[in-house]
C-alpha positions as CSV (number, residue, x, y, z in Angstrom):
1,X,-36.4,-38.2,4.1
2,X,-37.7,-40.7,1.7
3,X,-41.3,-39.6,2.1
4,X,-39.9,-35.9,1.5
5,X,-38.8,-36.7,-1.5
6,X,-41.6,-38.5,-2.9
7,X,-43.8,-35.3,-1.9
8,X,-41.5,-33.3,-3.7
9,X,-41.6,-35.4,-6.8
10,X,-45.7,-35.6,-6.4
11,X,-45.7,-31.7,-6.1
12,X,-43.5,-31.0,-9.3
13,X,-45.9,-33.3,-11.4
14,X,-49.0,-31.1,-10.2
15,X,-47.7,-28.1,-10.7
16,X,-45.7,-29.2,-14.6
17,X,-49.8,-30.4,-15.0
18,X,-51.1,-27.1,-13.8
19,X,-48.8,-25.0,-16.6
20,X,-46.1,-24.4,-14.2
21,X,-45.5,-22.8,-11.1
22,X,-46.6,-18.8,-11.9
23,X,-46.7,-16.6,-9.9
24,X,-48.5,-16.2,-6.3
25,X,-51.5,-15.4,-8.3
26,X,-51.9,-19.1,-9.7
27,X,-51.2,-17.7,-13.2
28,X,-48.3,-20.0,-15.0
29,X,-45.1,-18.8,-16.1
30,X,-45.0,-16.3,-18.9
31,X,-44.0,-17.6,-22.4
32,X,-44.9,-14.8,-24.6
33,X,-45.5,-14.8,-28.7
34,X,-43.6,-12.4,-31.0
35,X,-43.8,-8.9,-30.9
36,X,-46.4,-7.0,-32.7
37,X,-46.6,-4.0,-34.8
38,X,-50.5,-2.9,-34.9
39,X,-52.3,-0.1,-37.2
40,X,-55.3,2.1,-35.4
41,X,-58.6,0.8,-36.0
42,X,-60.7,3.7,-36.9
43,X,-63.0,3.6,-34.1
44,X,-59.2,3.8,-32.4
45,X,-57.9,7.1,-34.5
46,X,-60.9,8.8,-34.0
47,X,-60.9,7.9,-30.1
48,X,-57.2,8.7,-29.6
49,X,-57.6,12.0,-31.3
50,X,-60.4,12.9,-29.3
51,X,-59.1,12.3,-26.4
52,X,-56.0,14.1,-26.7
53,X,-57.0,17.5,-28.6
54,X,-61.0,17.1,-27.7
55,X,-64.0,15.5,-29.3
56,X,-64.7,19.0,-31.2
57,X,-61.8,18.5,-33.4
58,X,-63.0,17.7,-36.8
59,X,-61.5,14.6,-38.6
60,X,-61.9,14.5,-42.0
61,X,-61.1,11.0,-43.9
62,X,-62.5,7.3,-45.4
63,X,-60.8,5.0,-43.9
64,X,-60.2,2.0,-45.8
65,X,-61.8,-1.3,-44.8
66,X,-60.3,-3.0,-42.1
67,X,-58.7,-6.6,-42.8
68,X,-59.9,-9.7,-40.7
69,X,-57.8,-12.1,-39.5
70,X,-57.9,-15.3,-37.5
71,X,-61.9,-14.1,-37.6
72,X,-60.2,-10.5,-35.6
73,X,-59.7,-7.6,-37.2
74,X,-57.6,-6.9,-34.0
75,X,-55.3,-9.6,-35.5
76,X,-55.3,-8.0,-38.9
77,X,-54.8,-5.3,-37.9
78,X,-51.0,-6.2,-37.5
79,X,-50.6,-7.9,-40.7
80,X,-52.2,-5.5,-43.4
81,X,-49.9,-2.9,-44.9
82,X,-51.1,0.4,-45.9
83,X,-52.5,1.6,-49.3
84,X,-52.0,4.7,-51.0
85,X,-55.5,5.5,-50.4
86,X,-54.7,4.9,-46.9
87,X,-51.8,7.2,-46.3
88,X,-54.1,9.8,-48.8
89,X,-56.5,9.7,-46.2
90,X,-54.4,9.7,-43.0
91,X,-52.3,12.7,-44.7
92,X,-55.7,14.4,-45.2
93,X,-57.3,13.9,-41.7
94,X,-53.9,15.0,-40.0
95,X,-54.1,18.6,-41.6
96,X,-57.6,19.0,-40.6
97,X,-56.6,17.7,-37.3
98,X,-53.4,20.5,-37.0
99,X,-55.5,23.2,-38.8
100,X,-58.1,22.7,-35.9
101,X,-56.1,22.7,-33.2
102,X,-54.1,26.1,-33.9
103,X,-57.3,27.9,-35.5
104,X,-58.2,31.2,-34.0
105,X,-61.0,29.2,-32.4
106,X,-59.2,26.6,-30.4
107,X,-55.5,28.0,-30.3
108,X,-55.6,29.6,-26.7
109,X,-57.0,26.0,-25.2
110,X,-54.7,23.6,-27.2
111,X,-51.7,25.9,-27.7
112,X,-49.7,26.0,-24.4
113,X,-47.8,29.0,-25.4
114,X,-47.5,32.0,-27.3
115,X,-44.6,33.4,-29.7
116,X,-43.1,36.0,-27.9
117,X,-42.5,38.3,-31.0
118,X,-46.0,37.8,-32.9
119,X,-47.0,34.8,-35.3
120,X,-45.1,37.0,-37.9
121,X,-41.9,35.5,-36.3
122,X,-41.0,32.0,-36.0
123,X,-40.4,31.2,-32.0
124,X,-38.0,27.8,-31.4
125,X,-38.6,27.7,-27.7
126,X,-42.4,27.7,-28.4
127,X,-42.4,25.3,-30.9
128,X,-40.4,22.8,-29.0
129,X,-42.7,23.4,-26.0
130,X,-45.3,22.5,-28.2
131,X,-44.2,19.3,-29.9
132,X,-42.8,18.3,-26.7
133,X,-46.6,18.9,-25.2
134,X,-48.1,17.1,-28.1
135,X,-45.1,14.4,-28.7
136,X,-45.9,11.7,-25.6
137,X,-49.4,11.0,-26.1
138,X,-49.1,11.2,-30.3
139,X,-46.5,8.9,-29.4
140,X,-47.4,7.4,-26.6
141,X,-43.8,7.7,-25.1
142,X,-41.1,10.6,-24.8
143,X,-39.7,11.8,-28.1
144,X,-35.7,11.8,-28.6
145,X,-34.0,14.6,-29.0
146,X,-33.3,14.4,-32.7
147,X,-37.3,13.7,-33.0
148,X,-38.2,16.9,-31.4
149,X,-35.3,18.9,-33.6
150,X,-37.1,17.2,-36.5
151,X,-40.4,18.3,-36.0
152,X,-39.0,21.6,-34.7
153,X,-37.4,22.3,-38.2
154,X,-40.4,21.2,-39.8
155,X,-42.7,24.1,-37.9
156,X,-39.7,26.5,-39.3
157,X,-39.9,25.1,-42.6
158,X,-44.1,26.4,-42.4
159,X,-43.2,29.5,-40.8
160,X,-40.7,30.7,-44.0
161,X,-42.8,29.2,-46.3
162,X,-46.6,31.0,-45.2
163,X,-45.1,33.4,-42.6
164,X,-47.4,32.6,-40.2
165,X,-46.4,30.6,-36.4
166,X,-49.3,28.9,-36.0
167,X,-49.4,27.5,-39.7
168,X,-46.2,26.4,-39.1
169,X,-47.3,24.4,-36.2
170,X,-49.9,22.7,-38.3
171,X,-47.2,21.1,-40.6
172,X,-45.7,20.2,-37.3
173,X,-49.1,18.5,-36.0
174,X,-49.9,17.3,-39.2
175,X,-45.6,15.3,-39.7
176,X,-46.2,14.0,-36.1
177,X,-50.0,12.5,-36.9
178,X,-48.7,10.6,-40.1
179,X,-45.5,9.4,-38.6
180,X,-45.6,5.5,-37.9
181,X,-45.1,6.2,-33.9
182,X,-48.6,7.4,-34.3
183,X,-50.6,5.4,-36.9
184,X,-48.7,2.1,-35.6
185,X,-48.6,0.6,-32.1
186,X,-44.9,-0.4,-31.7
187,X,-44.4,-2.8,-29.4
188,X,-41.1,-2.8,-27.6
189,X,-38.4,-4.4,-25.3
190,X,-36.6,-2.1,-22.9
191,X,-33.5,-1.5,-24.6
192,X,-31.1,-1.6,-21.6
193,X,-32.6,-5.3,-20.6
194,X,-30.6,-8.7,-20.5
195,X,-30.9,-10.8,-23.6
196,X,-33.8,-13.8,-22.8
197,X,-35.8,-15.7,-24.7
198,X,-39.1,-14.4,-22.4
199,X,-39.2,-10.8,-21.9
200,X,-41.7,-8.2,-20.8
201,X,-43.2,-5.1,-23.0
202,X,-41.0,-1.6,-22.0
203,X,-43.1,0.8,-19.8
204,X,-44.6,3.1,-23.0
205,X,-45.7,-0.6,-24.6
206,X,-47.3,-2.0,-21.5
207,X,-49.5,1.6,-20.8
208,X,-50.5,1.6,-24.4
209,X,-51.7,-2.5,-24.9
210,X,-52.9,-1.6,-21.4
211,X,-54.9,1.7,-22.5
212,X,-56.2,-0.3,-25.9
213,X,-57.2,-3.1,-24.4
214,X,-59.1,-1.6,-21.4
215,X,-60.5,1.6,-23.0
216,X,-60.0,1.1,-26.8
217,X,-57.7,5.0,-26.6
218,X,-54.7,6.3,-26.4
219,X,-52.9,6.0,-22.7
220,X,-54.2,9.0,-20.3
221,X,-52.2,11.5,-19.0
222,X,-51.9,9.6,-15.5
223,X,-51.2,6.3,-17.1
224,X,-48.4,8.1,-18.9
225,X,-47.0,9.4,-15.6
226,X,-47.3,5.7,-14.1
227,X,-45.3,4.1,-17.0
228,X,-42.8,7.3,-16.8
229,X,-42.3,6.7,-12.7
230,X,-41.8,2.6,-13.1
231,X,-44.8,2.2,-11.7
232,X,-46.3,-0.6,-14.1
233,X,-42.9,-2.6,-13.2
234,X,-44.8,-3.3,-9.9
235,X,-47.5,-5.2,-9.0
236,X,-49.1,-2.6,-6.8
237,X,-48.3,0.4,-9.7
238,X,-50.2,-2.1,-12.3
239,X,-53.0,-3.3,-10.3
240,X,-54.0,0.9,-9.5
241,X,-53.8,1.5,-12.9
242,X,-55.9,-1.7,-14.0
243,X,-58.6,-1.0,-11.1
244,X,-58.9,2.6,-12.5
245,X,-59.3,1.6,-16.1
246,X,-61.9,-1.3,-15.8
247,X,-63.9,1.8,-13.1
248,X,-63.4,4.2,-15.9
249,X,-66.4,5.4,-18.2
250,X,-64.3,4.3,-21.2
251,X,-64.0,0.7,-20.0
252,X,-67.7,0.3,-21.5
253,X,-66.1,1.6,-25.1
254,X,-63.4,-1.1,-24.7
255,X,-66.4,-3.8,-24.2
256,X,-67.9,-2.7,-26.9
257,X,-65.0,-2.6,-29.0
258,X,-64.2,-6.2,-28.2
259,X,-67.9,-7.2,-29.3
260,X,-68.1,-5.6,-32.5
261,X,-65.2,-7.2,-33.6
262,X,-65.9,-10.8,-32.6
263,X,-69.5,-10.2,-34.0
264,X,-67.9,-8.9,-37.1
265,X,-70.4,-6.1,-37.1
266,X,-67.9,-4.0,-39.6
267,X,-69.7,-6.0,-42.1
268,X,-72.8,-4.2,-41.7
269,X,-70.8,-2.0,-44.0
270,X,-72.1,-3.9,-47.1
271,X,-75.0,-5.6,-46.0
272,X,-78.0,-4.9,-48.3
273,X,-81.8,-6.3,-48.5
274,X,-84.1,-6.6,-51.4
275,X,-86.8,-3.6,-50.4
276,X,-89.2,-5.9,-52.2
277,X,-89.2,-8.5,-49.6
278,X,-88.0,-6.5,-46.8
279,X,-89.4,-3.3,-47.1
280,X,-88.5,-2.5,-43.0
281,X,-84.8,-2.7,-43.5
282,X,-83.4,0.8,-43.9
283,X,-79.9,2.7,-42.6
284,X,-81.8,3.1,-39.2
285,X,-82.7,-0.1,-38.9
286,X,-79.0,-1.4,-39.6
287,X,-77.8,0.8,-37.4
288,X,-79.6,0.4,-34.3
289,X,-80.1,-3.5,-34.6
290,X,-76.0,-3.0,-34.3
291,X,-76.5,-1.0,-31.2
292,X,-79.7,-2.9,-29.8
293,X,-77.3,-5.9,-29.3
294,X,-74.3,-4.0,-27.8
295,X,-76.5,-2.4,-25.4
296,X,-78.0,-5.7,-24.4
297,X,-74.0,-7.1,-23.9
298,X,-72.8,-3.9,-21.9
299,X,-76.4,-3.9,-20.0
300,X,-75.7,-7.5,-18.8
301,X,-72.5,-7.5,-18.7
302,X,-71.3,-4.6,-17.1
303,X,-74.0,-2.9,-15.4
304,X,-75.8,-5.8,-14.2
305,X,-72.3,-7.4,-13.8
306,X,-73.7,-10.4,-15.3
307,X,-73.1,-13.7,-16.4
308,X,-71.4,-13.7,-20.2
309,X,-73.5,-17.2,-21.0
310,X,-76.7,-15.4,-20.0
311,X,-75.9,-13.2,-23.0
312,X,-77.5,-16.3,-25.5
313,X,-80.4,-16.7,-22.9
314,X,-81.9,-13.0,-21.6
315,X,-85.0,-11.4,-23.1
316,X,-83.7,-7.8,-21.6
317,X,-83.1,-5.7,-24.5
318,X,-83.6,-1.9,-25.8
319,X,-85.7,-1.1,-29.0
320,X,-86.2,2.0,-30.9
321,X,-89.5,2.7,-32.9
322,X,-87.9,1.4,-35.8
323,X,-86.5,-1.8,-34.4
324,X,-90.4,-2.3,-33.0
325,X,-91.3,-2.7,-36.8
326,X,-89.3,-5.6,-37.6
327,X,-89.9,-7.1,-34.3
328,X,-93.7,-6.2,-34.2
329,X,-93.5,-5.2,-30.8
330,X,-94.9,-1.7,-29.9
331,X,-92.2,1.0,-28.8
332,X,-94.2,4.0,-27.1
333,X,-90.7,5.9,-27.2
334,X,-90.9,8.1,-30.6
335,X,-87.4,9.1,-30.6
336,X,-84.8,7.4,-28.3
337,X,-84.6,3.5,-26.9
338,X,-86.8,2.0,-24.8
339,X,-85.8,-1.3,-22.2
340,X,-87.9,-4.1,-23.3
341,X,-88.3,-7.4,-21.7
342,X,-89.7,-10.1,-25.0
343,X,-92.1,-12.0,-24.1
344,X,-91.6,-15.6,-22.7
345,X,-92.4,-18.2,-25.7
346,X,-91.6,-15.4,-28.1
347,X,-88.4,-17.1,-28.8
348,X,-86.3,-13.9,-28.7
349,X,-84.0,-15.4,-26.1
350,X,-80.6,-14.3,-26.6
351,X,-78.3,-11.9,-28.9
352,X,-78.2,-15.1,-31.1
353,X,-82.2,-14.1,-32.2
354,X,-81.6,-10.6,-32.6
355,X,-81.7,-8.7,-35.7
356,X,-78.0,-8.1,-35.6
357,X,-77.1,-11.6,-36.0
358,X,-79.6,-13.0,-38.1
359,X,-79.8,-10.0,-40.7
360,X,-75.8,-9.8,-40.8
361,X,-76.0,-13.8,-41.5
362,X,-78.5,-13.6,-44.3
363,X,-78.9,-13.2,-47.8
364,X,-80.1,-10.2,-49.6
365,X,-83.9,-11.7,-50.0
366,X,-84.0,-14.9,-48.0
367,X,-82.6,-16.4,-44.4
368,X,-79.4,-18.7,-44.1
369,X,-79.2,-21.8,-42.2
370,X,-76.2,-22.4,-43.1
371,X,-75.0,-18.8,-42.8
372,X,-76.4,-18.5,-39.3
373,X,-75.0,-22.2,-38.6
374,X,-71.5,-21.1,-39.5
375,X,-71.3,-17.9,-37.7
376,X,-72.8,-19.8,-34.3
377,X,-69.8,-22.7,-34.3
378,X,-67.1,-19.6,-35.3
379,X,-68.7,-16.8,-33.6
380,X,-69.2,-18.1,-30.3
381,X,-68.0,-21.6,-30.0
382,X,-64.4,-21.3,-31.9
383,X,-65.2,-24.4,-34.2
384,X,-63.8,-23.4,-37.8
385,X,-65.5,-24.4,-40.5
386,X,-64.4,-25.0,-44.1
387,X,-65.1,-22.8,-47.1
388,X,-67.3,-24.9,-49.5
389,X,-65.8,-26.3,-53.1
390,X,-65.7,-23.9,-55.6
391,X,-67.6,-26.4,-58.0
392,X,-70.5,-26.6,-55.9
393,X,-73.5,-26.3,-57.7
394,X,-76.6,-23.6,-55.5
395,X,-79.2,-23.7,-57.3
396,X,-81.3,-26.0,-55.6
397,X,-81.0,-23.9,-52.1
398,X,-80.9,-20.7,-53.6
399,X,-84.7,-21.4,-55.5
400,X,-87.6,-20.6,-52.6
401,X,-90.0,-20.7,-55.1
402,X,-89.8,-24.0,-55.6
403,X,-93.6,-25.2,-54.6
404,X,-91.7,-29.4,-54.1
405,X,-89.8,-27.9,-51.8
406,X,-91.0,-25.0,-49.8
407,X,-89.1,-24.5,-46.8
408,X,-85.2,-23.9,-46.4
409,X,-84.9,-27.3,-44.4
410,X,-86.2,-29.2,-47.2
411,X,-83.6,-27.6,-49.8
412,X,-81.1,-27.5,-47.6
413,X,-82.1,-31.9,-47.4
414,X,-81.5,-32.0,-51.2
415,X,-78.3,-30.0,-51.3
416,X,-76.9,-32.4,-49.0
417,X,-77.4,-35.1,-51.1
418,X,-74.1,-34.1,-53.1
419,X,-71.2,-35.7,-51.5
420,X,-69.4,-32.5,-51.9
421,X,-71.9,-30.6,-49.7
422,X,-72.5,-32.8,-47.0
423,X,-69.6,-32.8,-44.7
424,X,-70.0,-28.7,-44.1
425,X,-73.9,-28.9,-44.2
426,X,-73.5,-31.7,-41.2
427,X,-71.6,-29.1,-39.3
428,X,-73.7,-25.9,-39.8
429,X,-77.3,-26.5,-41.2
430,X,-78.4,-28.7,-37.7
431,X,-78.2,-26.2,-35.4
432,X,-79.0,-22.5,-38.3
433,X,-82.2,-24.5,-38.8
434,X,-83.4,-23.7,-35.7
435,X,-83.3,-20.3,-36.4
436,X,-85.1,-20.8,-39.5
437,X,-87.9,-18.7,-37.7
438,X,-86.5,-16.0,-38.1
439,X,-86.4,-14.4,-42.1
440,X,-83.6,-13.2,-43.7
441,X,-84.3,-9.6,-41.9
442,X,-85.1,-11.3,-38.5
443,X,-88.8,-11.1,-38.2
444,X,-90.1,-13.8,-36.5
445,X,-92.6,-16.4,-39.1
446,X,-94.0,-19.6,-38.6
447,X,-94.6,-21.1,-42.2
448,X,-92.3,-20.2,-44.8
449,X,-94.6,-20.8,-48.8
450,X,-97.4,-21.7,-46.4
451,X,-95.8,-24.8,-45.0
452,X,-95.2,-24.8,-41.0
453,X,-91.3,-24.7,-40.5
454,X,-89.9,-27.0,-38.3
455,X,-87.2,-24.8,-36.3
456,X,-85.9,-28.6,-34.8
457,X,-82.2,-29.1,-34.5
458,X,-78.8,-30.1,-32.8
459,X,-75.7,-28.9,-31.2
460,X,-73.2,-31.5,-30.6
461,X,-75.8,-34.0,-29.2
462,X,-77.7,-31.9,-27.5
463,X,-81.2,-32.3,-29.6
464,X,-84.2,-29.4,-29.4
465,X,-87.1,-27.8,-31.3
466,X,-86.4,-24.4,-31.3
467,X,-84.9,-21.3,-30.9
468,X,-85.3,-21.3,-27.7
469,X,-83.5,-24.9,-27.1
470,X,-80.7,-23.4,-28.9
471,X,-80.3,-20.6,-26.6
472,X,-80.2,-23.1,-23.6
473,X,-77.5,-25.4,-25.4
474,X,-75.1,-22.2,-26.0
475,X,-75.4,-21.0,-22.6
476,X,-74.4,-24.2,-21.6
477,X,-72.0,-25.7,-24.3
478,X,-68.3,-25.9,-22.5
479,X,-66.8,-23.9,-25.3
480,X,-68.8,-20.7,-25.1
481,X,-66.8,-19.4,-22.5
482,X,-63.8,-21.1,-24.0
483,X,-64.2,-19.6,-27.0
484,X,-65.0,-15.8,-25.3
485,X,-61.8,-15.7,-23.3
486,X,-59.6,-17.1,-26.1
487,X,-61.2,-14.3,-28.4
488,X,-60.5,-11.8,-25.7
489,X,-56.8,-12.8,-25.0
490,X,-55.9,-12.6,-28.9
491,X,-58.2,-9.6,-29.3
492,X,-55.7,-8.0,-26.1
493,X,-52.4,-9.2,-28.0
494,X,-53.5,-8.4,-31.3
495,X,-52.3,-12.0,-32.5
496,X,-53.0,-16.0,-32.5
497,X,-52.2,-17.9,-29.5
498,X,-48.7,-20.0,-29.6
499,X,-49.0,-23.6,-28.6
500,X,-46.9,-23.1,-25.7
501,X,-49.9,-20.7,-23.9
502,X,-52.0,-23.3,-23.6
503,X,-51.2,-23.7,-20.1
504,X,-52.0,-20.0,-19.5
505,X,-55.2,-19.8,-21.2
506,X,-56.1,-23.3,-18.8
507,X,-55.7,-20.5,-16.3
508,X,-57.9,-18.0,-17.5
509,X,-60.4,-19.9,-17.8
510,X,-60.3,-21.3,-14.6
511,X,-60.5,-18.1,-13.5
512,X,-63.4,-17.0,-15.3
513,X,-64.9,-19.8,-13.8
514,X,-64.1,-18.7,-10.8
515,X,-65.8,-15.6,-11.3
516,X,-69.0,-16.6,-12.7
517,X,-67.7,-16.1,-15.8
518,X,-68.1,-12.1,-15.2
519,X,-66.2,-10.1,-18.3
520,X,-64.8,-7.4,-16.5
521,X,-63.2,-9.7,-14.4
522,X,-61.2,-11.6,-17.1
523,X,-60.4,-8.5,-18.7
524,X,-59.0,-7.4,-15.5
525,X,-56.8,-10.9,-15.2
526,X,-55.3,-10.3,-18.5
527,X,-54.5,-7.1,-17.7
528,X,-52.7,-7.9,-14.4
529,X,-51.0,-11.0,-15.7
530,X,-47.2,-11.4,-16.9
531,X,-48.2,-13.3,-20.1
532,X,-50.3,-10.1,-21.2
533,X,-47.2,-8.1,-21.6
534,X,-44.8,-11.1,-22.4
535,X,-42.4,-11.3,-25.2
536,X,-40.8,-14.5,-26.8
537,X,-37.5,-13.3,-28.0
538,X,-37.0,-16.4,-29.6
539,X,-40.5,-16.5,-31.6
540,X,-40.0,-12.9,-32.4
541,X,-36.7,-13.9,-34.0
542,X,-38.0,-17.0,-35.9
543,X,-41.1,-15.3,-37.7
544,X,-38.7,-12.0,-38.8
């Protein structure tokens, strides 16, 4: 009996150090972080409306710049309000949305009825058919009664006012598209549910953070049904619905969703080169160096089902003719992309040396070490590092014409030299240096003002002499995968990680460990797991 208990005892301290005893899965018991109200992303509006009306469907609008957060504009995306400009936009997009749908053109595929009496008379049944149609996946649950009536009155109100059905319909389409239930992602708690501090996502909230997170839309008609039939409230119900998103053509969209917001690629919106000294860099060129690297991430990633740290070491890639320019490697392919294999010892190993990164991470008319160092520690390796002073004084780094010191390393040595500068240089300039190769467009060089460069450096004492080096230290650094799955969980939950997950996201990564650190497969284990859809009550309560 004695032993018994001392087993017992042993047992609880393993499983309080493992995060708790979890479920059968391993995963540790759900503590959840506060509710969260989330705008569309654009790539999200247009996808959504796509999906539900069809991609023929004009949308007319500028969305306004997305706010990053946390380094996420997933994040931000629940903590920005909306302009004037905003709802300007979103107001004009939804009548050329409505208009579209019940033209002449597209009415008798989109319209699932017709008014008994002519368009010349306003038909309730129809109307409500349609906004009942229409309702769920705007919504992404069933409408109330006094919702439907709403929008019902409000295809009258057209009808009287233009005497025409189907223009009343549009100011139906057009209320619903602008309502909040459509522009936000409103997280809920079923209503009906005991009071705790930990509780789980209502069925409507768990399909849609499931359908964002897996395929970057709006919840399908069958994942509608699940969440309608309980389904999601099971195991077995969530796991078919998981296992059918991550096999779904759109689960490649979600990937690439994921990695143009943790590469910040929105940015390429006001990235600009002097022409003088990079002649090469065009709107094509920004473009597809954007696409070149998401290519190469869904290439290894999901078709080759592939290693994530082998994303900072292949030399697979695609190139267009215009990508061959800057990387001076012929593209036979006039128009289209081309798989391309660099060349070992051409020190293209690696997303980290493509022109995506190191053009993004530039300045107008020169390269960055320090640019390129801070976007590799917050990028990929989670380490935060500070803004500099606002006194600092540039002009020394910023002068490449200056014949005493030629090369961005021997600057960069100079800068430091001001106490001020050298606590954030120390983080960022040892291992950006190595990638001093590479110009401010990306184009490989060996001399910079005619003197060699010397592409040496370090990552948290592990020393090497080029680009090449680098690549090899990220793949291997222990927070590289670290970093991608606690990117991936916030970019899922659309906020920071609370304190009390820590346990849980111990777990994950175990698991991607487990899987050879395949992405799918962690996306799939967040999905599946309790903490994905888990709500802190008590959190929720404290930050309102």
């Amino acid at each position: 009996m004695q032993s018994r208990r001392v087993f017992s005892g042993v047992l609880a301290v393993l499983l309080i150090a493992l995060g708790g005893c979890g479920s059968h899965t391993g995963e540790p018991d759900a503590v959840g972080g506060p509710a969260v109200m989330r705008r569309l992303t654009e790539s999200q509006y247009r996808a959504t409306v796509a999906d539900i009306f069809g991609p023929e469907i004009p949308i007319t609008a500028r969305f306004e710049r997305a706010l990053r957060e946390d380094g996420l504009i997933s994040i931000g995306t629940g903590r920005s309000g909306m302009s004037p400009f905003s709802i300007e936009q979103y107001d004009g997009a939804a009548l050329t949305v409505a208009a579209a749908v019940v033209s002449e053109e597209h009415r008798a595929k989109l319209i699932p009825c017709q008014p008994k009496s002519g368009a010349a008379q306003f038909d309730a049944e129809c109307a409500k058919q349609v906004v009942q149609h229409y309702g769920v996946p705007l919504f992404r649950r069933p409408l109330r009664d006094d919702e439907v009536k709403r929008f019902v009155d409000a295809a009258q109100a057209g009808q009287e006012r233009l005497g025409d059905f189907y223009a009343g319909l549009q100011f139906a389409l057009a209320a619903m598209m602008v309502s909040p239930e459509f522009l936000l992602r409103i997280e809920r708690t079923p209503p009906d549910a005991k009071q705790r501090d930990v509780m789980q996502l209502d069925a409507w909230s768990k399909a849609t953070r499931l359908s964002y997170f897996l395929t970057n839309s709006t919840p399908d008609d069958e994942l509608l049904r699940a969440a309608g039939a309980g389904e999601l409230e099971t195991r077995r119900g969530l796991q078919r619905q998981v296992d059918r998103l991550v096999g779904s053509p759109l689960f490649e969209t979600a990937v690439r969703a994921f990695f143009q917001d943790m590469l910040q690629f929105d940015k390429f919106g006001d990235l600009a080169k002097d022409p003088v000294v990079y002649p090469a860099f065009n709107s094509t060129v920004a473009a597809d160096a954007q696409e070149q690297t998401l290519r190469t991430i869904t290439h290894l990633l999901i078709e080759e089902k592939g290693d994530y740290r082998d994303l900072f070491t292949t030399r697979d890639t695609f190139l267009t003719r215009a990508l061959g320019v800057v990387y001076r490697v012929p593209v036979p392919t006039r128009n289209g992309w081309e798989p391309t294999e660099f060349a070992e010892g051409k020190h293209r190993e690696g997303i980290q040396s493509q022109v995506a990164f190191l053009a993004l991470n530039s300045h107008p008319g020169r390269s960055s070490a320090t640019l390129r160092g801070k976007a590799l520690r917050e990028v990929f390796l989670c380490q935060e590092v500070p803004d500099p002073p606002a006194n600092v004084n540039f002009a020394v780094v910023q002068d490449p014409s200056n014949v005493a010191m030629p090369t961005a390393r021997d600057r960069l040595v100079a800068h430091r030299t001001e106490p001020a500068c050298a606590g954030c240089h120390a983080i960022t300039d040892p291992v950006g240096l190595t990638l001093e190769n590479f110009d401010g467009l990306g184009t490989y060089r060996s001399v910079e003002n005619g003197a060699a460069i010397d592409a040496s450096g370090d990552l948290d004492g592990i020393a090497f002499n080029s680009a090449d080096g680098l690549a090899r230290a990220l793949h291997d650094h222990p927070e590289t995968p670290r970093c991608l799955v606690e990117k991936m969980y916030r970019f899922a939950v659309g906020r920071d990680t609370e304190m009390e997950e820590r346990p849980y996201m111990d777990y994950l990564n175990r698991e991607f460990k487990a899987s050879g650190y395949r992405v799918p497969e962690v996306m799939r284990t967040i999905a599946l797991s309790d903490n994905f859809f888990a709500i802190s009550t008590l959190r929720d309560g404290e930050q309102t």
